[in-house]
N, C-alpha and C positions, 0 to 999 in steps of 0.2 A: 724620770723627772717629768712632772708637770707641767704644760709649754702652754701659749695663746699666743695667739697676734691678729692684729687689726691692720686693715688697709687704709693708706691718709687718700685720697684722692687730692688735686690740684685745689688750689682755691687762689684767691686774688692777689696773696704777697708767695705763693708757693707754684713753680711752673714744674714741679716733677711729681711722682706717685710715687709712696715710702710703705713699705711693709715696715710694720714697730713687731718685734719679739720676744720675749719675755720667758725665761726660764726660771723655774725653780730651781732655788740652791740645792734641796735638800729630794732624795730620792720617796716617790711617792710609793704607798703600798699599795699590794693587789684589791681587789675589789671586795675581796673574803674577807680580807683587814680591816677593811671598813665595816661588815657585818657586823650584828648583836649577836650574843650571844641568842636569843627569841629568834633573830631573822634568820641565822642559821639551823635551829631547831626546825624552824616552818619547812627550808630551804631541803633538807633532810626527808622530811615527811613527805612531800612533794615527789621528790624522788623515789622514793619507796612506793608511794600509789599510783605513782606512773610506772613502774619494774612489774606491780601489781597485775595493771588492769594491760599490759604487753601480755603479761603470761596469761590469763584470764582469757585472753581475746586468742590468741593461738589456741590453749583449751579448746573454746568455743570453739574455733574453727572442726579443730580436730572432732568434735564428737559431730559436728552437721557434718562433716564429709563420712564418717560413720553410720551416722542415721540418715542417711541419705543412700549407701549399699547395704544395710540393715533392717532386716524384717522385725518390724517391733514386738510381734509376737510371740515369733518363733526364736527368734535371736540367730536364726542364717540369712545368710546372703542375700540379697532378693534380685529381682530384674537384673535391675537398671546393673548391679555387679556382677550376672552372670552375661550380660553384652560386654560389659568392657574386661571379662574372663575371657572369652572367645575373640575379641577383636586381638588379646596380644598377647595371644596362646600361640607357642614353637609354630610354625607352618608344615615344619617336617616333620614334626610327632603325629600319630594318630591317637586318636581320641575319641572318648564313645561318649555320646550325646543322650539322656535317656529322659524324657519328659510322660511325668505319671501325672491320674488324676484318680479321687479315691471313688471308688464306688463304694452307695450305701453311705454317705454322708450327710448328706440329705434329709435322709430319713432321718439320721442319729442325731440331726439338731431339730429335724421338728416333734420328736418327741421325747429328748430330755432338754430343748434348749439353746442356744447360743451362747452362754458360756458355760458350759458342760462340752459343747462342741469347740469351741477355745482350746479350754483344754485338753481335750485330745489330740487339736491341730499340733499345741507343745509338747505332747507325751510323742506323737510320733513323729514330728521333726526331730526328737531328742533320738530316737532310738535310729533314724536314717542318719543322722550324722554321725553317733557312732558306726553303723556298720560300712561306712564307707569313708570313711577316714581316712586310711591305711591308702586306700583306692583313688579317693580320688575325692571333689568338693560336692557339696548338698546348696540347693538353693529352695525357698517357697518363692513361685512364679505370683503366686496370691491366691487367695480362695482356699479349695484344697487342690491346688495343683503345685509339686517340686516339680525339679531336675537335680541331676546329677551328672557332672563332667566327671570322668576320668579317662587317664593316661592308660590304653590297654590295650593290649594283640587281640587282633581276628575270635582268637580262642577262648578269650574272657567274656567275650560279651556277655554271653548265656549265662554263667556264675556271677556276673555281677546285676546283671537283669534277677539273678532269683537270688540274690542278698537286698538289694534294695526294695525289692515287691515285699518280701518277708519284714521286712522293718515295717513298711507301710501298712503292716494286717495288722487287723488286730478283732477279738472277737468276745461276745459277752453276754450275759444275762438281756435278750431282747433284741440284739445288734450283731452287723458284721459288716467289717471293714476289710474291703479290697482295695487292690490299685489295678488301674488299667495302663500301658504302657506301651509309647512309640521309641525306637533306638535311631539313631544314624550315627553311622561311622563316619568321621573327618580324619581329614583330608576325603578319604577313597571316594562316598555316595557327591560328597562337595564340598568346597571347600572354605564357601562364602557362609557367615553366621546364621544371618537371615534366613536363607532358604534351607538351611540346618533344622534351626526351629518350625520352619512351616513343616516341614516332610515329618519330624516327629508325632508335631500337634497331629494330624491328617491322619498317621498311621496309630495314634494311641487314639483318636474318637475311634476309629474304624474300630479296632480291637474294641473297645467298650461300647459299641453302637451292638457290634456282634456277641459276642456277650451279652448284653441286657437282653433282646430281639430271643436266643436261644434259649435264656433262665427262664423268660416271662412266656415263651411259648412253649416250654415245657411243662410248666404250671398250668397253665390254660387247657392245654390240653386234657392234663390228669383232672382236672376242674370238669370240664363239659364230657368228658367221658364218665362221670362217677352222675351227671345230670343226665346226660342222654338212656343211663341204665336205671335212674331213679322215675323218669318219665318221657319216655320219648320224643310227644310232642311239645316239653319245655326245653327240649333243646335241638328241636326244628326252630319253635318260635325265637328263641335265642340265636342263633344262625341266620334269620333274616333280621333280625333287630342290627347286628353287629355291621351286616353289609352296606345299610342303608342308614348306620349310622357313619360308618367311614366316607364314605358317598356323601352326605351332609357337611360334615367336619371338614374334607376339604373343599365344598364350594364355599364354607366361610371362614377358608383361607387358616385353617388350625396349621402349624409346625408341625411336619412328619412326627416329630417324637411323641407331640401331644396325640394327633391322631394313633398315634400305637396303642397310648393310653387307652384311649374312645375306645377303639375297639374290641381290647380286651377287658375293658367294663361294660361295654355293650354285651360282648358274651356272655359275662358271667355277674350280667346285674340283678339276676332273678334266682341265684343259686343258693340264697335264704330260704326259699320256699320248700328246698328238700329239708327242710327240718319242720314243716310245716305237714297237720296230718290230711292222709288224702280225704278224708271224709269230708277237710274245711273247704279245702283246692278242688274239689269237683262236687262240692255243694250244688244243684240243680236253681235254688232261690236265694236269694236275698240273706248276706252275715248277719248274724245277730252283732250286738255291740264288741259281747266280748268276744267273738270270734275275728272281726272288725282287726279289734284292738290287736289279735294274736297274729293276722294278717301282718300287720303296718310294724310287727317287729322285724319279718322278713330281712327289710335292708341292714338293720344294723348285726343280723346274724350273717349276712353277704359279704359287709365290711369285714367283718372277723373273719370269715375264710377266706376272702381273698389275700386278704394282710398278710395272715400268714404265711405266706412267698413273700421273699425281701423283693426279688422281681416284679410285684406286682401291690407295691405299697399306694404306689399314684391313682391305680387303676380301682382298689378298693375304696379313696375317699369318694369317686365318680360313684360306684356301687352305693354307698351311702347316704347321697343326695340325688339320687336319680326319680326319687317319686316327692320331690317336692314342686311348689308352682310359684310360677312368679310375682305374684298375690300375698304370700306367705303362709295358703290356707294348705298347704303338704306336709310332708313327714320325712327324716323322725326330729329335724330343728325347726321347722319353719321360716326356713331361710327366704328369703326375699331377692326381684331383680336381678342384678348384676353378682351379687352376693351369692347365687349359685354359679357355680364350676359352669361353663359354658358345656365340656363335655358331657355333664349331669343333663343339663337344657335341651341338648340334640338327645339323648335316650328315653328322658321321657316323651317326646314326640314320637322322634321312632318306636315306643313300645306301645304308643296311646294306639297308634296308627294299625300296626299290625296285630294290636287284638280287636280292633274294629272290624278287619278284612278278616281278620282268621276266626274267629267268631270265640264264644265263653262259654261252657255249660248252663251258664243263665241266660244267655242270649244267643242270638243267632247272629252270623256275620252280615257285615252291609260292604254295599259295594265304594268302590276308591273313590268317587265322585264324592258320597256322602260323607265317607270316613276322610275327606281332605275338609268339607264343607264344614264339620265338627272343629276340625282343628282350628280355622279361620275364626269359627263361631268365639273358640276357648282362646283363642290369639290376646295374650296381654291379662287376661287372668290368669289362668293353669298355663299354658305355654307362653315364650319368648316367640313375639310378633317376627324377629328377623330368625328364627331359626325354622319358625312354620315355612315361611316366602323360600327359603332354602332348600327347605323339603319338598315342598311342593314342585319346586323347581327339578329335582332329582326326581322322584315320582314320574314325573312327565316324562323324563331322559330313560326311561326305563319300564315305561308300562307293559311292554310285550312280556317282559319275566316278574308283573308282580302278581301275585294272589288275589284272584276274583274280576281279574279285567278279562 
C-alpha cells in the first residue's frame, strides 16, 4: 500500500509536534505495472546489451591474456609463457631445458626476404611442435630463437636434443637451415629459472660460435690453399693484408664476430684474381682499358667463391666492396662513405698499403714512411680518414715485423 506523511511542527495555537499518515486503501502494483508496454521493450534491450557487452569484455580479456603468452607468428608460446611455465613447474620433477638458435638464417632472409623468412619461421615452429608434443612444450623466445621444455630422465636428453634439432633443419635450392643448441637439466645443473636460461643461452652461443669459427675456417683454408698453389706471392700478400687488417679492426673497436668476418675477407679478398690471366696480373706496364675493365671484375668473381661457403656469406659481401673508395670513384657499386661495410674500409687500406711496401710488376716498392704518407695524402678520398689514423697507429705498434722497415 502506498503511505506519505508530513511533520506539523508547533505553531502559536499548537504546543506539540504531530506526524499526519496517510494510507492507501487499495494495494499499490510493483513498478513493472506501472511500465509501457515500449518501456519494457527498451527495459529488455538494455538488458540484453548489457549480458552482451559482459560476455564481449571477458572474450576480450581472454584473448589479451592469450596474446599476451602467444607468439603472433608462430602461433607458440612465447617468453613471457615459458617464465611463468618454469616458475610453476613440479620442483620435484626433472626437466630438460633446451634453447636453439637457427643457423644460416640470416642469410635466408637477406636473400629471398623477410617474409619468405616469416614463413619459414612458421613452417618450422610448426614442425618443432609437432615433434615434441608427445615430450614436452615448444616456445619462439623471438627472432629465430625456440626453447623447448620437457619432462625427461638423464637418458632422453640426447633423443630429444636430436628430434628437436631435426625439426629445426631444414634445407634447399640455395640454403640451409641449422640449429645450434644449449640443454640444462632442472632441478640437478639448478634449480632457479633465471640462471636455467642463462647457462643454456651461454652453452648454445658457445656451440654456435664453435661451429661457425670451424665451417668458415675450414672454407678458408681450402680457399688460400687452392691461391697459395695458383700464385704464391698472392697468398704471402693475402697473409699480411689479413693480419694487419685484424690489428686495424680491433683498434676501431669492431665486435670479435665482425672481426672474424675482417679477417677472412681480408684473406681471401683478392681470390677473384685466380680467374684472371697471368699475362693481365704480371703485365710489366700500364692495363689497357679493357684489360682495366677485366681487372675490376676480379671482386665480384671473389664474392661468388667466397659465398659459396654458407660459413662464409658475411665475409664474401666485405670481398665485394673492398676495392671501393670513399668518394664513390671504386668498384664494382660505387658505394660511397659510411655506405661501405667498415670491414671493406680497413682492407682497402690494408691492401693499398702492402702493395706499396711489397712492390708491383709495374713498380717498385717504397718504403713505410712513403706508403703511410700516400695513404694520408688519399685520407677522405679513396680511403676513410679514421681507418688510415688506425692504421697508422698499428703500423707504428709493429714496425720491427713489417716489410721494407
Amino acid at each position: 500500500h502506498g503511505a506519505a506523511f508530513e511533520r506539523v511542527g508547533r505553531t502559536g495555537h499548537n504546543a506539540n509536534e504531530w506526524i499526519v499518515v496517510a494510507v492507501a486503501r487499495a494495494p499499490t502494483g510493483s513498478w513493472l505495472d506501472s511500465l509501457g508496454a515500449s518501456q519494457i521493450a527498451v527495459l529488455i534491450g538494455a538488458l540484453l546489451l548489457l549480458g552482451f557487452a559482459i560476455a564481449n569484455l571477458r572474450s576480450s580479456q581472454r584473448e589479451l591474456r592469450e596474446a599476451a603468452l602467444t607468439d603472433s607468428l608462430t602461433g607458440l608460446s612465447n617468453r613471457r609463457s615459458l617464465v611463468a611455465d618454469l616458475e610453476n613447474r613440479d620442483p620435484s620433477a626433472q626437466y630438460l631445458l633446451l634453447l636453439f638458435d637457427l643457423d644460416g638464417f640470416k642469410a635466408y632472409n637477406d636473400s629471398f626476404g623477410h617474409p619468405a623468412g616469416d614463413v619459414l619461421l612458421a613452417r618450422l615452429a610448426r614442425k618443432l611442435d609437432m615433434a615434441i608434443k608427445v615430450e614436452g612444450s615448444a616456445y619462439r623466445m623471438g627472432g629465430d630463437e625456440f626453447c623447448v621444455i620437457a619432462a625427461v630422465g638423464v637418458d632422453d636428453v640426447e633423443r630429444i636434443e636430436a628430434i628437436a634439432t631435426a625439426a629445426l633443419t631444414e634445407h634447399g635450392d640455395g640454403f640451409s637451415i641449422t640449429a645450434s643448441c644449449g640443454a640444462v637439466l632442472m632441478p640437478t645443473e639448478t634449480a632457479d629459472s633465471s640462471e636455467a636460461l642463462r647457462k643454456a643461452d651461454q652453452r648454445m652461443y658457445a656451440r654456435k660460435s664453435s661451429g661457425r669459427a670451424s665451417a668458415a675456417r675450414q672454407s678458408t683454408n681450402v680457399l688460400l690453399t687452392l691461391l697459395s698453389e695458383r700464385s704464391p706471392e698472392l697468398g704471402v700478400h693475402l697473409g699480411e693484408v689479413a693480419e694487419l687488417c685484424e690489428a686495424t679492426g680491433e683498434k676501431l673497436g669492431l665486435p670479435e664476430e665482425e672481426v672474424g668476418h675482417l679477417l677472412r675477407a681480408a684473406a681471401l679478398h683478392d681470390i677473384g684474381k685466380a680467374a684472371i690471366p697471368d699475362e693481365i696480373l704480371d703485365k710489366p706496364g700500364p692495363l689497357e682499358a679493357s684489360e682495366l675493365a677485366f681487372i675490376r671484375r676480379h671482386t665480384l668473381i671473389g664474392e661468388r667463391i667466397v659465398g659459396a661457403a654458407a660459413a662464409l656469406t658475411e665475409a664474401a659481401k666485405l670481398v665485394r666492396w673492398s676495392h671501393e673508395r670513399v668518394d664513390g670513384a671504386g668498384y664494382p657499386d660505387g658505394l660511397t662513405g659510411h655506405g661501405i661495410p667498415l670491414g671493406s674500409r680497413i682492407i682497402a687500406v690494408a691492401d693499398a698499403f702492402d702493395a706499396m711496401v711489397s712492390g708491383r710488376p709495374y713498380r717498385p716498392s717504397v718504403e713505410v714512411p712513403a706508403a703511410l704518407a700516400e695513404l694520408r695524402r688519399c685520407a677522405g678520398t679513396q680511403f676513410d680518414p679514421d681507418v688510415v689514423a688506425a692504421f697508422e697507429t698499428v703500423v707504428a705498434e709493429r714496425r720491427e715485423v713489417l716489410v721494407g722497415v
